[in-house]
C-alpha positions in Angstrom: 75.1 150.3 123.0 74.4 148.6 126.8 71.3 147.7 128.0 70.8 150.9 130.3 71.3 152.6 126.6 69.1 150.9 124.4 66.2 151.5 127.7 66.9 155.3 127.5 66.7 155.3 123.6 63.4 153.6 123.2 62.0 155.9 126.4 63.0 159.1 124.5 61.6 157.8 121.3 58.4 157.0 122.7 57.9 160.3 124.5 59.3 162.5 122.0 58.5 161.0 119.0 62.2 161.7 117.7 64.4 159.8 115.6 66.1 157.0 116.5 69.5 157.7 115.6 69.2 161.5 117.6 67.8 159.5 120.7 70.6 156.9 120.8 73.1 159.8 120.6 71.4 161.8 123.6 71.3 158.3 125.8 74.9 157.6 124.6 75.5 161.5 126.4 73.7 160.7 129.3 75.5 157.2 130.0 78.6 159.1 129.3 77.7 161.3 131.9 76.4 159.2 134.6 79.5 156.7 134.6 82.3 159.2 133.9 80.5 162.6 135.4 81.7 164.4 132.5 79.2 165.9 129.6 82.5 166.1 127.1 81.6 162.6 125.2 81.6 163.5 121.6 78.6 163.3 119.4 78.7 160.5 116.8 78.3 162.6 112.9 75.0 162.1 110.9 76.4 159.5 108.4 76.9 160.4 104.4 73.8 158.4 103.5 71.3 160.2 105.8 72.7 163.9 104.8 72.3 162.8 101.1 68.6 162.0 101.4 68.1 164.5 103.3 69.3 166.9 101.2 68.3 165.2 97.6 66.5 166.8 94.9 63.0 165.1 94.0 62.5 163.4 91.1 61.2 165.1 88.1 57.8 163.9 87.2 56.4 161.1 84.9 55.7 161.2 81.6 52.6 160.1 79.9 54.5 156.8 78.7 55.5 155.9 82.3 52.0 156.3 84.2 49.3 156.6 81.0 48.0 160.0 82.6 50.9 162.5 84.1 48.5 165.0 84.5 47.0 163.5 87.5 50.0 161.7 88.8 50.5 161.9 92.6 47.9 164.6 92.9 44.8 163.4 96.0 41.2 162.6 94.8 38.7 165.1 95.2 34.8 164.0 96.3 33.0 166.1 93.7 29.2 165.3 93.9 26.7 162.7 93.3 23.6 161.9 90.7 20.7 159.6 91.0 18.1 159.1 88.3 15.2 155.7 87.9 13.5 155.2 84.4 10.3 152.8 85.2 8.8 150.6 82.0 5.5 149.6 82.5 2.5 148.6 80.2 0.7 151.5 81.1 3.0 154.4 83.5 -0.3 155.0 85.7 2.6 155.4 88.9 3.5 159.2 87.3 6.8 158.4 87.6 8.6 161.6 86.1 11.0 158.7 83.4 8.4 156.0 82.4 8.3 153.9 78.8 4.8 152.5 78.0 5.8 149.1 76.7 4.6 147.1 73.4 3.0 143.7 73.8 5.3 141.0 74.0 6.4 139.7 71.4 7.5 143.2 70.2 10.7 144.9 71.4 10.2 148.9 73.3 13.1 151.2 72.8 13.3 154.0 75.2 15.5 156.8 75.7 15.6 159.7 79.0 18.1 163.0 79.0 19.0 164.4 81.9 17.8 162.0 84.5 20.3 163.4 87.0 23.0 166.2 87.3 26.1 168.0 89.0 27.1 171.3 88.7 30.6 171.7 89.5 32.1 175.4 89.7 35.0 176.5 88.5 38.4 174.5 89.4 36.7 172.0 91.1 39.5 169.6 90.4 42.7 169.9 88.4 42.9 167.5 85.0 40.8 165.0 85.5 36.8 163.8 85.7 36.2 160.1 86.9 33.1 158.0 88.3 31.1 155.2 89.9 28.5 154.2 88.3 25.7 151.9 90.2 22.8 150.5 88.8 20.2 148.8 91.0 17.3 147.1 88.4 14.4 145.2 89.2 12.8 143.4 86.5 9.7 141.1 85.7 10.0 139.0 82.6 7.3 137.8 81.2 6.8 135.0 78.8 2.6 135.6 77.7 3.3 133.5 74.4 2.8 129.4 74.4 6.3 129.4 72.8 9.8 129.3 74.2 10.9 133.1 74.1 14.1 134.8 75.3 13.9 137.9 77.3 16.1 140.7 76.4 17.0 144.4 78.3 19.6 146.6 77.3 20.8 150.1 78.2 23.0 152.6 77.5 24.4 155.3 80.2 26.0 158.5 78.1 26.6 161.8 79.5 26.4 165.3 78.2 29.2 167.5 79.8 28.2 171.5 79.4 31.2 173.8 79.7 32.0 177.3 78.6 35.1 176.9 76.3 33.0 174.5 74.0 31.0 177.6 73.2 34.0 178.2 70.6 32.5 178.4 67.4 35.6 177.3 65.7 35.6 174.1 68.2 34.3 171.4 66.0 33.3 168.2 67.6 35.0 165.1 65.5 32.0 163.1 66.4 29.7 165.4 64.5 31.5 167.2 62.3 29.3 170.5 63.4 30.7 173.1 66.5 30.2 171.8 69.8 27.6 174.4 71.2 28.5 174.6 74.3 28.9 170.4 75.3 29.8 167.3 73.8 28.6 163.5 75.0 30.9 161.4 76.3 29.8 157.6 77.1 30.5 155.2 79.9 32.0 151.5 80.1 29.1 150.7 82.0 26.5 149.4 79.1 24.9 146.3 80.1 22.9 143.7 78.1 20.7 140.9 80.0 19.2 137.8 77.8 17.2 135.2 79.7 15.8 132.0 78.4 12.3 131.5 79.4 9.5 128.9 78.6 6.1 129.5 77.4 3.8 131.3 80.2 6.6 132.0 82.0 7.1 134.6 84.7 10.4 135.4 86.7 11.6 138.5 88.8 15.2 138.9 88.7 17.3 141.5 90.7 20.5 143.2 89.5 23.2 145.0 90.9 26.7 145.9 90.5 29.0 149.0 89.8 31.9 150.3 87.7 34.5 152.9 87.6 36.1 154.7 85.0 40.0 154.1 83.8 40.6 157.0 81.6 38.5 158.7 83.2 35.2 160.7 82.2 36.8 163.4 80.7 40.5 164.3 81.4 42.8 166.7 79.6 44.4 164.3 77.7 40.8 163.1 76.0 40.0 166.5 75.6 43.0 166.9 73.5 43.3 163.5 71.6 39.8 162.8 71.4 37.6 166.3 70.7 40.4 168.3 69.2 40.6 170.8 71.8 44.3 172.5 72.7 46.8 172.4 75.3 45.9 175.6 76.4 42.0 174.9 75.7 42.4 171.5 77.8 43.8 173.7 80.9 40.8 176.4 80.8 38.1 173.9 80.4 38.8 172.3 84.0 38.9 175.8 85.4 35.5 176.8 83.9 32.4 175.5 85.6 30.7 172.4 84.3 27.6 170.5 84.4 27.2 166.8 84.0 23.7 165.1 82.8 23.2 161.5 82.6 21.5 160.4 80.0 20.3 156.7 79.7 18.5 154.7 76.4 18.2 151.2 75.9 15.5 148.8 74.8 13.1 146.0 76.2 11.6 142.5 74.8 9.3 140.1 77.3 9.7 142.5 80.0 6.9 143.1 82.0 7.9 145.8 83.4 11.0 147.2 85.3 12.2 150.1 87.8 15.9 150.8 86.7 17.7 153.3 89.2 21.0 154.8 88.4 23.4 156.3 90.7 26.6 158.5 89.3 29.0 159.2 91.7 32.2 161.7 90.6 35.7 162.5 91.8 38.7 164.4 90.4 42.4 165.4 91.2 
């Protein structure tokens, strides 16, 4: 193709937003045209290649061995909803904060444990196959050291979730875990337990800030888990993403030479 060509390709491109191959075609035309006054030039043919992909059959889809989860393969993420719950522990929980743990003298350790410190209700077929998450903790904590010994300070916790939905009211449904029906939900746990140990010398105070965040793999529920892990059916599987369903986040842990501590928790979740 000549220069005056290749100008009146990119031109028509640009303007038209066309393919390439149709604009050098309608330049070749018009060169044809302007040197030999005659509109009779033949059209180059679409080559083989470009009429097979054109007109090829897509692929079937994956199977569980080639992508781990073909039930939300290729399918977009849906924004579903957020949750946000604190748990304070404090020697005395004079604030009136609605989660607080009064905690035992150091050097005893204080276990504590709060349901339902946040939630999302989800209607029906809010997504497809599949529940996933962030999950951000943002903790402040005072250790405190009131002994004359060396001491390490330990705090632990443990984010769960109870998932509500209206095919675990089954009766004949019974939850491996427990080996009693489901009742209407089953707890499901997250990869996001964390466990803090810090050395600290006698009559020693420090105030340490954590953050950081993690997101599920497998997912918070999907229908494969629903199937290999509580026992439910294909068919069962299907229906429970098109019920509604409510998530509660649950957190327990325990305490030792903390003085006290504001732990906030923030559950963020998406599906296909």
């Amino acid at each position: 193709m000549n220069l005056l060509a290749r100008t009146i390709t990119a031109a028509v491109v640009a303007a038209l937003s066309i393919s390439p191959a149709f604009a050098a075609n309608q330049a070749s035309r018009a060169v044809a045209d302007d040197l030999h006054g005659s509109a009779d030039v033949p059209l180059p043919k679409a080559s083989t290649s470009i009429r097979s992909a054109v007109g090829a059959a897509p692929s079937a889809s994956p199977s569980a061995d080639d992508v781990g989860d073909a039930d939300s393969f290729g399918r977009s993420l849906t924004w579903l909803g957020l949750a946000d719950g604190s748990v304070e522990l404090s020697p005395d929980c004079s604030s009136g904060a609605e989660h607080c743990q009064v905690l035992a003298p150091a050097p005893a350790a204080t276990a504590f444990a709060f349901d339902d410190i946040g939630r999302i209700t989800l209607p029906r077929n809010a997504t497809h196959s599949l529940l996933c998450y962030w999950f951000s903790p943002v903790l402040m904590i005072d250790y405190d050291n009131p002994t004359a010994s060396p001491a390490t300070a330990r705090l632990s916790y443990v984010p769960t979730v109870t998932v509500e939905n209206p095919v675990l009211d089954d009766p004949t449904l019974i939850d491996p875990n427990t080996g009693l029906p489901f009742g209407g939900s089953l707890l499901t746990g997250l990869t996001s337990s964390e466990r803090f140990e810090v050395p600290l010398a006698a009559g020693q105070h420090l105030f340490e800030r954590e953050r950081d965040s993690s997101v599920c793999i497998a997912g918070l529920l999907s229908r494969q888990t629903l199937v290999q892990n509580y026992g439910l059916s294909e068919a069962q599987a299907r229906e429970f993403f098109r019920k509604p369903t409510t998530l509660r986040l649950n957190i327990e842990g325990s305490a030792q030479f903390v003085g006290d501590a504001s732990l906030y928790f923030g559950l963020r979740v998406v599906g296909d």
